[in-house]
VOGU-3710 file (C-alpha; in Angstrom, 3 decimals, decimal comma):
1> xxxxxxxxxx> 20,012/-8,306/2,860  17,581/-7,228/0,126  14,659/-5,177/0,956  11,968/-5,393/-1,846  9,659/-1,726/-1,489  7,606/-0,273/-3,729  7,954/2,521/-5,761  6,346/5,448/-4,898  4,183/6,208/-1,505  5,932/3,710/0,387
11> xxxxxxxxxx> 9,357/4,000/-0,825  9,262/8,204/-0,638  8,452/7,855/3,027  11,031/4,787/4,101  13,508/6,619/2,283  12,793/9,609/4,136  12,408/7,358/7,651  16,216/5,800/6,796  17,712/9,211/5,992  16,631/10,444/9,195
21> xxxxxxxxxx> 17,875/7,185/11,072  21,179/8,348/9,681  21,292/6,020/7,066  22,737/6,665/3,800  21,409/5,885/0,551  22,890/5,759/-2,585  20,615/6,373/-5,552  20,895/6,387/-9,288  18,113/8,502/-11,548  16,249/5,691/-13,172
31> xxxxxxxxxx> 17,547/2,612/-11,410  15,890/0,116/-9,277  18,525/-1,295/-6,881  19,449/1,349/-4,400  22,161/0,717/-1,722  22,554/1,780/1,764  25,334/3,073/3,921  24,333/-0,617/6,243  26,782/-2,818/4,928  25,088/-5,748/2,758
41> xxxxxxxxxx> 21,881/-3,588/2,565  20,116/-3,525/-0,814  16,508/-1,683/-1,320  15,038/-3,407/-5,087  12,189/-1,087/-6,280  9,721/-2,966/-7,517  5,600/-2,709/-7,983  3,613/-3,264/-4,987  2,298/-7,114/-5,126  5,739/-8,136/-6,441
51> xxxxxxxxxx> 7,277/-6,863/-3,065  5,385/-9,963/-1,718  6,228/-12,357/-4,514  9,972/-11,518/-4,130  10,260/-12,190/-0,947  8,246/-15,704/-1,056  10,586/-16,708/-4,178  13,281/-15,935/-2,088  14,796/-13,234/-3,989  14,200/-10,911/-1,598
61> xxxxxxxxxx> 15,088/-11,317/1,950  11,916/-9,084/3,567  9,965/-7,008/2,038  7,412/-3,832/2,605  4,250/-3,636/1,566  1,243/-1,314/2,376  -1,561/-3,214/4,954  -4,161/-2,581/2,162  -2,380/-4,892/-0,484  -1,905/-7,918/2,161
71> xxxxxxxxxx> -5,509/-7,387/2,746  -6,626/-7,845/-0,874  -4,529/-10,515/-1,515  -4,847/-12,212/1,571  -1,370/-12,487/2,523  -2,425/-12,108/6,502  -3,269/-16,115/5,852  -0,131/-17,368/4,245  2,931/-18,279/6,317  4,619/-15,197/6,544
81> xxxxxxxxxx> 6,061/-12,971/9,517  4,887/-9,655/9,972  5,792/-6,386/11,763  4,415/-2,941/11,403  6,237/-0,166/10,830  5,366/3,313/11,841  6,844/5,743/9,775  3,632/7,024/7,586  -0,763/5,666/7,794  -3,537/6,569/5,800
91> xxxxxxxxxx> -6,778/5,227/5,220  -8,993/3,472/3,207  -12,635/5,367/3,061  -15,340/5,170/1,051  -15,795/7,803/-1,197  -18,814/9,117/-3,007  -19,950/11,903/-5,569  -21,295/15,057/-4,208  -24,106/14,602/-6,153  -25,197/11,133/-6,084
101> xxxxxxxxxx> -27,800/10,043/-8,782  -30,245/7,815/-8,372  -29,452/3,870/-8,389  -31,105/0,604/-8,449  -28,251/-1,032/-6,881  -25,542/0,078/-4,534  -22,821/-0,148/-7,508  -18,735/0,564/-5,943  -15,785/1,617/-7,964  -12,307/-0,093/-6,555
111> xxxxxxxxxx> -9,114/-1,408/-7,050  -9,277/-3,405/-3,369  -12,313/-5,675/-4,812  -11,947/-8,618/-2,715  -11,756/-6,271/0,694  -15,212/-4,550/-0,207  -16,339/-8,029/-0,902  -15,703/-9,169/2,211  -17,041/-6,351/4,042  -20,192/-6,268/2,083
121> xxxxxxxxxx> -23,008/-8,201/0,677  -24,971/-6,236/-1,570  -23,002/-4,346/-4,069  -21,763/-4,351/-7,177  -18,223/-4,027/-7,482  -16,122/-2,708/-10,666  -12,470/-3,916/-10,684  -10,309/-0,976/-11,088  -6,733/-0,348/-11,374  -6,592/2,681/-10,223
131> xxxxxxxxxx> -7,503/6,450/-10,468  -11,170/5,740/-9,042  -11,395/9,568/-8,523  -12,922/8,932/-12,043  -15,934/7,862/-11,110  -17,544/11,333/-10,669  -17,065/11,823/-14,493  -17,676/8,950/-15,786  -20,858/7,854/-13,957  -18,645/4,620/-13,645
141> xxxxxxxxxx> -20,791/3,847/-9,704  -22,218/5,400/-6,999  -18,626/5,412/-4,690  -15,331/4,593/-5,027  -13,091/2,812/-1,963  -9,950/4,196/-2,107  -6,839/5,063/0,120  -6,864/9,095/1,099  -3,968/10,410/2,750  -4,481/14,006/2,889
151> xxxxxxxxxx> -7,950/14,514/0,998  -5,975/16,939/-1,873  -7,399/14,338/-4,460  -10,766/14,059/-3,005  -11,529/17,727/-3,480  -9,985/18,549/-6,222  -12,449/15,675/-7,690  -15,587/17,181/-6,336  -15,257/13,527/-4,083  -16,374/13,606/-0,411
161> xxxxxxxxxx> -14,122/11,048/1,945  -17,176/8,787/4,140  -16,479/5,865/6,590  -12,635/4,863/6,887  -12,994/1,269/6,382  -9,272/0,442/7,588  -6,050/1,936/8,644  -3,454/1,516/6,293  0,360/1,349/7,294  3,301/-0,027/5,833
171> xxxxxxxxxx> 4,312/-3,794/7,244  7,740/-5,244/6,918  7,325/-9,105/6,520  9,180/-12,093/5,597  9,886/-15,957/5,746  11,919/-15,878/8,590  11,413/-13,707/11,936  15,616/-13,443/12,326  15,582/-11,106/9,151  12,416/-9,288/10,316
181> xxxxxxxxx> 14,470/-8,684/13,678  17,897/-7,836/11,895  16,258/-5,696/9,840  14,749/-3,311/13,290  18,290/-3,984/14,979  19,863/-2,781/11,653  17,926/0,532/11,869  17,346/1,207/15,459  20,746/0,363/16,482
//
């Protein structure tokens, strides 16, 4: 079984999740297949969106992606299964300047573009790929949506965290509910 996860956020905290499920991993510096002490287990790292495109190419057996990207992209719709998984959550808030200035038009900085979209109407929203901590020194908009886990960023930005627009965990999804239910008998066992 491949698992395609994301570098980074995700991964840090599965990894961490497995390793205290007692299982193993066996990890190269630099490499992007990492294999597990579960017998026919594979983890690919790979970037974020790709998690979902591996798995509905069919070179991944499941995958694990973070609720915000299958909310952007829309995946919720496509015929995929889907479980949660509980080992981490954050959120996505609305973030603004601690010293807003003064605006004609509600203007938002964000990498999730279609989610603010389809939670509001009027506002102009920048396409970003990140880093919309920015925003303060740039004069780039008014706020930013963006995920916070701990607020660290947020202050050190001179950035105050507002509404939490949606919980973010990580979801473990697939073509075919068996794998979904292999994969939780696999690490709950």
């Amino acid at each position: 079984m491949i698992i395609a996860v994301p570098k980074g956020r995700i991964y840090e905290r599965f990894r961490r999740f497995l390793i205290m499920h007692n299982i193993y991993l066996y990890e190269r510096d630099r490499t992007y297949m990492v294999y597990t002490s579960i017998k026919n287990m594979k983890i690919a790292l790979v970037k974020s969106i790709d998690s979902y495109y591996l798995v509905n190419q069919g070179k991944a057996d499941i995958g694990i992606l973070g609720s915000d990207i299958l909310s952007e992209y829309m995946i919720f719709s496509k015929p995929i299964h889907f479980r949660t998984l509980w080992f981490f959550q954050c959120g996505m808030f609305f973030i603004r300047k601690r010293v807003l200035r003064k605006s004609r038009r509600f203007t938002i900085a964000t990498k999730y573009k279609n989610t603010v979209e389809r939670h509001l109407i009027n506002a102009r929203v920048y396409k970003m790929r990140g880093s919309c901590e920015i925003i303060n020194d740039l004069n780039i908009a008014d706020y930013a949506v963006d995920i916070v886990e701990t607020g660290k960023t947020l202050q050190a930005n001179n950035l105050l965290g507002l509404n939490k627009i949606m919980d973010i965990r990580p979801v473990v999804f697939g073509k075919h509910r068996d794998l979904i239910d292999k994969f939780y008998r696999n690490i709950f066992a």
